[in-house]
N, CA and C atoms as a LAMMPS dump frame, in Angstrom:
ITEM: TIMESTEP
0
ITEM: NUMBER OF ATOMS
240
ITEM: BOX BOUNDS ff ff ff
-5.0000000000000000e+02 5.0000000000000000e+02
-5.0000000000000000e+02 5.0000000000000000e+02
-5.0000000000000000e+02 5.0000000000000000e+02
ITEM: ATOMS id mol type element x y z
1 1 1 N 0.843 -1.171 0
2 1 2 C 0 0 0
3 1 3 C 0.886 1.231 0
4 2 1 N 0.703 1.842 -0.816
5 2 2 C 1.529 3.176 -1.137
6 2 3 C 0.433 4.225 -0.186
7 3 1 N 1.173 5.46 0.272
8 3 2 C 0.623 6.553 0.745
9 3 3 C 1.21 8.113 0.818
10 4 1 N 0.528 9.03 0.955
11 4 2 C 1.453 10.289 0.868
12 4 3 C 0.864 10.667 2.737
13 5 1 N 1.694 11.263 3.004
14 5 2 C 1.726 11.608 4.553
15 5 3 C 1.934 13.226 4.586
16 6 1 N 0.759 14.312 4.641
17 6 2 C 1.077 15.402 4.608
18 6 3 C 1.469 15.889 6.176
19 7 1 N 3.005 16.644 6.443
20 7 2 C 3.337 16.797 7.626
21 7 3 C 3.445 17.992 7.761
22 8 1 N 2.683 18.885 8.802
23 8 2 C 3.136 20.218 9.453
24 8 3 C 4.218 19.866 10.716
25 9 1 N 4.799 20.631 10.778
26 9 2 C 6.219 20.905 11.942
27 9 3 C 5.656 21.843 12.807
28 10 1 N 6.61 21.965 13.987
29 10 2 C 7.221 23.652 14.236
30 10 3 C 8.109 24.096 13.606
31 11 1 N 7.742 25.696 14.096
32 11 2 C 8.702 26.097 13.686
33 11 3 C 10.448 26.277 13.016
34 12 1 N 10.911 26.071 12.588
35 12 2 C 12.266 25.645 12.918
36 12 3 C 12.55 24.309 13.035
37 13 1 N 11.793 23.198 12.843
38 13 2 C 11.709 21.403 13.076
39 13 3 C 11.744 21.314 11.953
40 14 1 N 11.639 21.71 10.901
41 14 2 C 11.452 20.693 9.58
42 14 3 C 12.819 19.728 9.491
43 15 1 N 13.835 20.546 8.827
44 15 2 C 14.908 19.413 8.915
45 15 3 C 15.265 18.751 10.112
46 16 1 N 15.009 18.761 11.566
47 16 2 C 15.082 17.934 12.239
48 16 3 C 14.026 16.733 12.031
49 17 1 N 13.035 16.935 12.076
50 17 2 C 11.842 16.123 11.564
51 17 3 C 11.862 15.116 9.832
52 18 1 N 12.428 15.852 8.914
53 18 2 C 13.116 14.738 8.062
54 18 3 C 14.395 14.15 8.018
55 19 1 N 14.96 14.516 8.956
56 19 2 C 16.239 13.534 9.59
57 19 3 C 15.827 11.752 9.461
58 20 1 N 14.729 12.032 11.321
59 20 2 C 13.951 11.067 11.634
60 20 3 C 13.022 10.537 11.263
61 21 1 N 12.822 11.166 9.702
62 21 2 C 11.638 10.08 9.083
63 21 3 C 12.525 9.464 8.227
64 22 1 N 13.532 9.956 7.813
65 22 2 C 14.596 9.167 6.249
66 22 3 C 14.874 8.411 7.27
67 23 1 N 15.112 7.782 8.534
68 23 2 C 15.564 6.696 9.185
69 23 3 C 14.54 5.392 8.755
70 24 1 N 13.696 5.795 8.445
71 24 2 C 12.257 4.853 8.756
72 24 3 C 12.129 4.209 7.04
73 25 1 N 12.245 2.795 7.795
74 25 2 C 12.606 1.985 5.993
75 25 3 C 11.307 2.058 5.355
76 26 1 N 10.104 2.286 5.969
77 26 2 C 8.763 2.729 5.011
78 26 3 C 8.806 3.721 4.246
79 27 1 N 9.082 4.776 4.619
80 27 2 C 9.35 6.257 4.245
81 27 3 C 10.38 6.06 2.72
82 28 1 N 9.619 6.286 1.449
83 28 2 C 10.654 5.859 0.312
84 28 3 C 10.682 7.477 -0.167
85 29 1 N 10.187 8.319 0.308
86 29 2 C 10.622 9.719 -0.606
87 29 3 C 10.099 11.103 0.517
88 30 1 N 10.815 12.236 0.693
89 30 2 C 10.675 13.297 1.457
90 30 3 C 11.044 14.339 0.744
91 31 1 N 9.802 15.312 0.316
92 31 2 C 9.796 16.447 0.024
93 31 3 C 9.648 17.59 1.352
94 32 1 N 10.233 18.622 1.55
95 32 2 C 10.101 19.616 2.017
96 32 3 C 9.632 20.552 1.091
97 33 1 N 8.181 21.335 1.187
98 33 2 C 7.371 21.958 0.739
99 33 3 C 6.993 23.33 1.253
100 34 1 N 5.726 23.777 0.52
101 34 2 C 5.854 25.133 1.3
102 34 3 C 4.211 25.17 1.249
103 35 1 N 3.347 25.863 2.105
104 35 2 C 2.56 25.671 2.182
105 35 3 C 1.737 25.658 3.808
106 36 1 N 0.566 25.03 4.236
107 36 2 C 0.192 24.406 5.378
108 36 3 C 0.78 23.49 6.048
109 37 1 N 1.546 22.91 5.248
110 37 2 C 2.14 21.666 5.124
111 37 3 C 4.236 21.948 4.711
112 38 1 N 4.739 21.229 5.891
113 38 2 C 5.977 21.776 5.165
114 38 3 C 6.807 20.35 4.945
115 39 1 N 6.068 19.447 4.588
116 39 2 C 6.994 18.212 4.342
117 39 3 C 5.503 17.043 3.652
118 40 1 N 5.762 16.33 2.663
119 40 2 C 5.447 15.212 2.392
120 40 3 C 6.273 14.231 2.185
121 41 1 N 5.463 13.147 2.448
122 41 2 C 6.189 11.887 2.739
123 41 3 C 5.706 10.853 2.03
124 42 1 N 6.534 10.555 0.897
125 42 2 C 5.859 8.931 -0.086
126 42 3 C 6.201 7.372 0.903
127 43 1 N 5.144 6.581 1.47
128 43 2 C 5.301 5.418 2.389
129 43 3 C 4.6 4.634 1.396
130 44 1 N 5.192 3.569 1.773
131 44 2 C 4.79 2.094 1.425
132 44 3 C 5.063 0.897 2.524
133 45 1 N 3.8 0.446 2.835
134 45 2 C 3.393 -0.558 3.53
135 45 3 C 2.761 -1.698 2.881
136 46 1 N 2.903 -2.917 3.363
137 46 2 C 1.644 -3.754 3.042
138 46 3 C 0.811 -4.231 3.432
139 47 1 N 0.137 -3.626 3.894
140 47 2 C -1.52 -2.951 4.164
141 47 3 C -1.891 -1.8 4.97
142 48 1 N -3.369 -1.573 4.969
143 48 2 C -3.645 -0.129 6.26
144 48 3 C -3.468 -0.422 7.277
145 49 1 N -3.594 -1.83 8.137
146 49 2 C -3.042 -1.741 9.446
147 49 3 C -1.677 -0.903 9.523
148 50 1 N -1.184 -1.504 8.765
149 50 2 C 0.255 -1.432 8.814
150 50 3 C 1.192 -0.143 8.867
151 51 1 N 0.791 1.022 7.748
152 51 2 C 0.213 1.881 7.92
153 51 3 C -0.46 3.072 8.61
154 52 1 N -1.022 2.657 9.343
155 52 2 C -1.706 3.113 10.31
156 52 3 C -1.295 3.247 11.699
157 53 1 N -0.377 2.042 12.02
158 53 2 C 0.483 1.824 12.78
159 53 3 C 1.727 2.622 12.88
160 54 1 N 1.907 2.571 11.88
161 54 2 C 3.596 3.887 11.609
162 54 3 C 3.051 5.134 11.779
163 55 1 N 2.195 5.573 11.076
164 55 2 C 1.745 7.373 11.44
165 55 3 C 1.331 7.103 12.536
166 56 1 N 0.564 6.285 13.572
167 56 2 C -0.275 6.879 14.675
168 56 3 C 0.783 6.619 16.117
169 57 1 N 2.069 5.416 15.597
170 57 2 C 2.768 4.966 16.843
171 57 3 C 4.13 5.695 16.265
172 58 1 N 4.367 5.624 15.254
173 58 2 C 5.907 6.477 15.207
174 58 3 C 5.887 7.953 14.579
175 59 1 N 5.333 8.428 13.426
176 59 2 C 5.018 9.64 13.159
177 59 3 C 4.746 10.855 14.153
178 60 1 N 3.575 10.29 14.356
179 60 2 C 2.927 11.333 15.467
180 60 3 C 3.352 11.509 16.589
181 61 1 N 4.183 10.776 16.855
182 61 2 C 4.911 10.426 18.213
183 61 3 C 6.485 11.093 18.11
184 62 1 N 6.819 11.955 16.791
185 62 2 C 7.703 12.953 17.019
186 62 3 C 7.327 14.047 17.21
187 63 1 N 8.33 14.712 18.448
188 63 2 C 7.638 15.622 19.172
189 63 3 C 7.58 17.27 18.131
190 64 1 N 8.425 17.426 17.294
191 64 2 C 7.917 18.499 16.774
192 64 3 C 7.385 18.472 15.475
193 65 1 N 6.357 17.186 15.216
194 65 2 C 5.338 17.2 14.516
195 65 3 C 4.238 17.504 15.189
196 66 1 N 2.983 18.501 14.202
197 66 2 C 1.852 19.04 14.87
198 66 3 C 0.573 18.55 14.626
199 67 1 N 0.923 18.257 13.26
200 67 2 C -0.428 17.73 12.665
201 67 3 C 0.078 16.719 11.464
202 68 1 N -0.564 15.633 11.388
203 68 2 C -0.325 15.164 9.656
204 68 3 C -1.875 14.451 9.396
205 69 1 N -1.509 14.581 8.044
206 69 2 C -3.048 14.125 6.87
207 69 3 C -2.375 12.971 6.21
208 70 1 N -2.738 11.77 6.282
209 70 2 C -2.5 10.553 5.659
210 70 3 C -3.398 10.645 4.25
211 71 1 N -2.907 10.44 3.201
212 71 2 C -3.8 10.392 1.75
213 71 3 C -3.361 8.965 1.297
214 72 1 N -4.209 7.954 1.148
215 72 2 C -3.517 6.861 0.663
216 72 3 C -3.656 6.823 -1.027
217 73 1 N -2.767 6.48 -1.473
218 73 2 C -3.157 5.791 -3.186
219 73 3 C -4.307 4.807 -3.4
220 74 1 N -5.06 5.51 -3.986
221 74 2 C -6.164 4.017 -3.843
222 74 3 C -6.868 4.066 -5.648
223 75 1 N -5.508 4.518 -6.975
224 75 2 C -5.374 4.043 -8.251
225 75 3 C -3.94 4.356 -8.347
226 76 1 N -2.823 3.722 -8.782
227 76 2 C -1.172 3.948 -9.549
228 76 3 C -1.5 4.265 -11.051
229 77 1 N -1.02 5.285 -11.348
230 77 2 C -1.078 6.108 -13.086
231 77 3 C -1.239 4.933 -13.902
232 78 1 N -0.297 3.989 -13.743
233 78 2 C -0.432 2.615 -14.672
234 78 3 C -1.603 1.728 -15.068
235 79 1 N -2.102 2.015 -13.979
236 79 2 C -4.159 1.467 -13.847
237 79 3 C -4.684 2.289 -14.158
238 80 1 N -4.155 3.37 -15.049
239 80 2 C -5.393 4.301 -15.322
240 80 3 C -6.328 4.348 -16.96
């Protein structure tokens, strides 16, 4: 299961905050953005437990993350 992980920071956390997600062997791509949002995150799991488990027990659980929006893939361009 592929997913995009939209992440707000604090202030001043972004590159500390994609340090500790490029550690995380789910995590296959990290943009720093600009916006509401100052980081997305391309994950791949295999399945929504699974998933679900990483943003709600390790994601969210860094302390200078504030908020994130999980968007999962649910068509790949190739199926289109």
């Amino acid at each position: 299961m592929k997913a995009y992980i939209l992440i707000n920071t604090q202030i001043g956390k972004t590159t500390e905050v994609v340090k500790e997600l490029s550690e995380m062997k789910e995590v296959k791509k990290l943009d720093i953005i600009m916006g509401p949002y100052d980081i997305i995150a391309e994950v791949e799991t295999d399945n929504h437990d699974t998933l679900s488990r990483i943003v709600i027990n390790r994601m969210q659980r860094i302390d200078a993350i504030n908020h994130t929006m999980t968007c999962p893939v649910v068509a790949m361009e190739d199926a289109l």
